[in-house]
N, C-alpha and C positions, 0 to 999 in steps of 0.2 A: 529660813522663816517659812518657805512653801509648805518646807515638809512637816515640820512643827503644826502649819494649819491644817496639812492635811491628816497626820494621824487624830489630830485632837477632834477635825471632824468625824472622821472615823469610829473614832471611839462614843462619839456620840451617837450617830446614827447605830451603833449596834447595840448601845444601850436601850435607845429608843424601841428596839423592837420586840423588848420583855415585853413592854406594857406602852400603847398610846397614850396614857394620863401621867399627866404631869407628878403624881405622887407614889412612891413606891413604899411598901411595907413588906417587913422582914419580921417572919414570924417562926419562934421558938425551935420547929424541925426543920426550917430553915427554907420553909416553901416562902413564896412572894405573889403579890396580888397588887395592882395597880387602883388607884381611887384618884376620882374629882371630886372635891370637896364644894357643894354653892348652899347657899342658905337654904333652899327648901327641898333641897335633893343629894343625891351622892349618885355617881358615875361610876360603875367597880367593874372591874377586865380581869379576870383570872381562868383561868384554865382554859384559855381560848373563849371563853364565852364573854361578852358584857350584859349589865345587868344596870337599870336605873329606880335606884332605891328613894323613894320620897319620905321625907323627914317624918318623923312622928315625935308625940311628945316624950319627953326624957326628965325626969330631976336631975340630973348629973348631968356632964358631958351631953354627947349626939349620937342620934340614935336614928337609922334606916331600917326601913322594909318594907318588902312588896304584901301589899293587902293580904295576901294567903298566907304571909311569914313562909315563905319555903326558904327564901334569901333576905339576913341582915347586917347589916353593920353597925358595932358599937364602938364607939372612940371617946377618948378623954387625954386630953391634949395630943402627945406624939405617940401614943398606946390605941391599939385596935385587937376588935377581936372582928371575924369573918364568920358567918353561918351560911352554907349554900348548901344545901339541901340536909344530907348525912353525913356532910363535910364539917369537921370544925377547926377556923384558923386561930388559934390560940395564941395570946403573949406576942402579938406582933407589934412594932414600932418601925415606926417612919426613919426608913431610911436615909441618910443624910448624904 
């Protein structure tokens, strides 16, 4: 049983260290970006960098960006797409 807890934490803590945030996404070339999701903002970790996106208005889904638009996030239930700067995260869904 020890050893059962110990790989299992294991394996957690090395998951843990793609991304601090609770949410991962897996997107189409098969890069990954980490998000927290709260009502009036989005927390996003990817390339080593984090970035705190505050909510804007949207007709659809949810929609983040920093005032200069250089970095956004668009989601609609477990689908996201990632803009950071020249970068685009396309076709990515919420890892399970």
């Amino acid at each position: 049983m020890k050893r059962l807890l110990g790989v299992t934490m294991s394996a957690f803590l090395l998951a843990a260290c793609a991304s601090p945030l609770p949410h991962q996404y897996e997107c189409e070339d098969g890069r990954m970006f980490g998000a927290m999701v709260m009502s009036d903002y989005a927390l996003i970790h990817v390339n080593d960098a984090e970035y705190e996106l505050p909510r804007i208005r949207s007709a659809s889904g949810a929609q983040y960006e920093l005032e200069d638009g250089s970095v956004g996030l668009y989601t609609k239930g477990d689908d996201a797409m990632l803009v950071v700067g020249d970068l685009s995260f396309r076709e990515c869904s919420l890892s399970r």
